[in-house]
N, C-alpha and C positions, 0 to 999 in steps of 0.2 A: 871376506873373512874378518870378523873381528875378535881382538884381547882382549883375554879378561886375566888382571893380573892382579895379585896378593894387595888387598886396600891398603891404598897410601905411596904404592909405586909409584901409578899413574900419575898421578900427580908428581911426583920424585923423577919420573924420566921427562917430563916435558919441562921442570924447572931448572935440572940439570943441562935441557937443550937450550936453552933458553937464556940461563946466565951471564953473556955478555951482547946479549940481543933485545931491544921492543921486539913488542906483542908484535909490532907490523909486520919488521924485518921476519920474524920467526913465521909468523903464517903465509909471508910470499913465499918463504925457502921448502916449505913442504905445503902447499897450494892447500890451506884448510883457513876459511873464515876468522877473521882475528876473535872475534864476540863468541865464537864457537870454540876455538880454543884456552883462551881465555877464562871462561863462565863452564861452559859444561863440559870439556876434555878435562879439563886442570882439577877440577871438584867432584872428578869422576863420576857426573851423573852420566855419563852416556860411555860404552866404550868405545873403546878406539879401535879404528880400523888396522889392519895388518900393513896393509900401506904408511900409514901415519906411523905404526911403530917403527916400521924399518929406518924411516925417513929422520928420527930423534933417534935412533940408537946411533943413527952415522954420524948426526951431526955431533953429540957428546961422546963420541967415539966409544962407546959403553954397551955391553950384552945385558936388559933385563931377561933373559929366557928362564933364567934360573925361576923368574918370579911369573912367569907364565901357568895360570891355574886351567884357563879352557880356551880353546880355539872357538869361535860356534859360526855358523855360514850367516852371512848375509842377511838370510830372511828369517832368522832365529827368532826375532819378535813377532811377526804375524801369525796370526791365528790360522788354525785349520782351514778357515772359513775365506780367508782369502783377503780377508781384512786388512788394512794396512797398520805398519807398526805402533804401537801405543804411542809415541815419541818423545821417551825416555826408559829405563828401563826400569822406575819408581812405578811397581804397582800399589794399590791401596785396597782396604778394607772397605766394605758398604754398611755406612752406620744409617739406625732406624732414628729417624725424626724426631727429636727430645730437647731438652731445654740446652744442652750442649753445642750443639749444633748451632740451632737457633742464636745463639749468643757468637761464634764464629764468624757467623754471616752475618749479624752487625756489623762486627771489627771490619769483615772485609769490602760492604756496604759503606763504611766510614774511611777508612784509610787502605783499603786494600784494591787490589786492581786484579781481574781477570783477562789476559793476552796469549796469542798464539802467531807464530812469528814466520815466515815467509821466508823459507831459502832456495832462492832462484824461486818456480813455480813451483815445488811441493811447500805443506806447512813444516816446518822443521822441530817447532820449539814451543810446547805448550807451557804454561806458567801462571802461577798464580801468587803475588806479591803484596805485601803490605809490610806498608811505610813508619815511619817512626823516628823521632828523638833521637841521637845518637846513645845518651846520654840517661835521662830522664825517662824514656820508656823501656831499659832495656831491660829491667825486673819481669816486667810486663809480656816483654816480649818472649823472655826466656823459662822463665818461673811460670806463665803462662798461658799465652796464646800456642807456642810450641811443645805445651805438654797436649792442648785440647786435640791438636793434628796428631799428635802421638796417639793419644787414646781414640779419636774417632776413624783414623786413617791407617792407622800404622806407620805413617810417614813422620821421618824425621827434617824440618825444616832447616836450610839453609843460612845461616847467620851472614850478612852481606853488611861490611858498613863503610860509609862514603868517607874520600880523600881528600874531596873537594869542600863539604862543609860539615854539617850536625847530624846527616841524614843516617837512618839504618833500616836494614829491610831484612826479613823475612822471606825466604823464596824456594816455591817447591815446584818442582818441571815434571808435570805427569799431563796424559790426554784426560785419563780417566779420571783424575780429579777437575781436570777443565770441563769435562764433561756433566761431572756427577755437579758442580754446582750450575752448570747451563740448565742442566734437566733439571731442580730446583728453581729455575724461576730468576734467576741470576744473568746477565748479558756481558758479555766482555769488549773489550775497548774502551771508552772514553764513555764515563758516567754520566755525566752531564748533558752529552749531548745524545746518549740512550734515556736520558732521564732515567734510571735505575729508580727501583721501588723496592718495598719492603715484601717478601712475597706473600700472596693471597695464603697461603696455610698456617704461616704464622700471626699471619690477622687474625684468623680465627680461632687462634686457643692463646687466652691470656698467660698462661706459664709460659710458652712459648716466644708472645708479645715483649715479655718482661724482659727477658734474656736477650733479645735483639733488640731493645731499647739499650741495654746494659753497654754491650758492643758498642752500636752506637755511640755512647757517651764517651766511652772509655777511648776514643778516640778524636771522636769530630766535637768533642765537648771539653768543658772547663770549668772551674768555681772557681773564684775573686772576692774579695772584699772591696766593698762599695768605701770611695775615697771619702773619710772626715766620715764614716758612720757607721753604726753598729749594725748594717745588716749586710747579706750575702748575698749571690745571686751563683744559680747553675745557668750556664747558656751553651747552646748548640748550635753549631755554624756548620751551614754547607750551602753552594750554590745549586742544588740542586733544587729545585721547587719543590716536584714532585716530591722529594723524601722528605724534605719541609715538614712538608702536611703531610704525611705519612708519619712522622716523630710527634707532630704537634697533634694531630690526632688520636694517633697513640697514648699519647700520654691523657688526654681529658676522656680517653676510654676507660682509662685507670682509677680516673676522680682524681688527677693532679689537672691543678691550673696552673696553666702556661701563655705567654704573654701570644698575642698575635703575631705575625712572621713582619721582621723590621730590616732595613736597609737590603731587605731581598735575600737573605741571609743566615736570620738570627733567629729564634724564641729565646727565651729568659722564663727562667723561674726565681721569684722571689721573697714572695713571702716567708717567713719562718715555717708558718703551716704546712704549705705545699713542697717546701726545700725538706720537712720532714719525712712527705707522703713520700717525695721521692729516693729517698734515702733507705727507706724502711720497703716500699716498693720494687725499687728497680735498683736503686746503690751502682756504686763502684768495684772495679776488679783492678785498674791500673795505681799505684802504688802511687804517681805522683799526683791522684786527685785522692786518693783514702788519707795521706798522710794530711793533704789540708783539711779535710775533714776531721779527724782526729786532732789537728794544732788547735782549732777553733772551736771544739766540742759540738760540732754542728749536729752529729748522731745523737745529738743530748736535745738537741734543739725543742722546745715543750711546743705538742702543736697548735 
């Protein structure tokens, strides 16, 4: 049986359990995964079993029943069909293939990561994350990569940000968004050693191209001023080979030139000309590459 109680309890009964206790301590004393109560019991994405509530109402010695909205059995997530549960209870919208999208899938192509998570032998935990600036990309993040998931998913993203150093992320736990970007051409786990690529349908329609360059940039990219000299340079890093040449390609699809791939790593754009085509082309959406754009009137740039 699982609770489903009044948003914002949940969270409220397990912190109230929790108060003079680590995460450890509290997940041996009622036998539930630290990372699981911690991450998705605490943030409400998943409800909580009737077991797990009994086991926090005793230990803060406190009745939420009052905030009790639905009881629902067990297999209240699976489909008719026999299907197993979505593995969260974030479902989403199905958006049609457009220049939005396409620019998402850069972002999450550059700094984002597709994972599904293993508890004991079933999968537990689908997820879809991207990284970031604590600091420096959090316009970006909030103002607008978590509006695009609003308007293309209906899902509202996760705001996560690290204790340990600068890092922030982005995180949303659905099967059906792990899925819906697999079935676009997307692979989950470790990019590099999938070689992840840019996918075939956005190859083929430039409005599309442009927008997942966009992504792209706004992430695994950067502009600088060249030390002791008046000229700029845009460059994009990633060890990926394949998306390498899949960006550097890209772009001289465009009729921007872009330097050959350097240190295994890099292209470089630099001319004024070309740092124009790309500007007026494919451009910025993260706030701390527009503002240097803007300090140094580079959008002025004559080509």
């Amino acid at each position: 049986m699982k609770i489903k109680l009044k948003k914002g309890k949940q969270k409220e009964l397990i912190l109230l359990a929790k108060s003079n206790l680590t995460w450890s301590n509290l997940s041996k004393k009622i036998n539930v995964n630290k990372d699981y109560l911690s991450r998705d019991l605490k943030y409400e994405k998943i409800l909580i079993s009737e077991e797990t509530y009994y086991k926090l109402c005793k230990i803060c010695n406190k009745s939420f029943d009052n905030f009790i909205i639905e009881r629902l059995n067990d297999n209240w997530g699976k489909s008719k069909g026999g299907i197993n549960s979505i593995g969260s209870t974030i479902k989403i919208k199905i958006p049609e293939k457009n220049e939005k999208l396409s620019e998402l899938i850069g972002t999450i192509l550059g700094d984002g990561n597709i994972n599904y998570y293993k508890k004991g032998k079933k999968i537990g935990v689908y997820q879809i994350s991207i990284a970031g600036h604590k600091y420096l990309d959090k316009d970006y993040h909030l103002k607008y990569i978590a509006v695009l998931f609003r308007e293309l998913f209906g899902v509202e993203p996760l705001e996560i940000l690290s204790k340990k150093n600068n890092g922030r992320y982005l995180i949303i736990s659905s099967k059906q968004l792990v899925n819906f970007f697999i079935s676009n051409e997307l692979k989950s786990g470790n990019k590099i050693k999938n070689q992840v690529t840019i996918p075939s349908w956005i190859k083929k329609n430039k409005s599309y191209l442009k927008s997942c360059l966009r992504g792209l940039f706004d992430t695994d990219g950067c502009i600088y001023k060249l030390t002791n000299q008046n000229s700029y340079q845009i460059c994009f890093t990633n060890y990926n080979l394949t998306l390498l040449n899949d960006v550097r390609n890209g772009l001289l699809s465009l009729g921007i030139n872009v330097s050959k791939i350097t240190k295994g790593r890099d292209i470089m754009i630099t001319k004024k000309s070309e740092l124009r085509k790309f500007l007026n082309e494919v451009g910025f959406q993260n706030s701390r590459h527009l503002n240097k754009v803007r300090m140094w009137n580079l959008d002025k740039t004559a080509p």
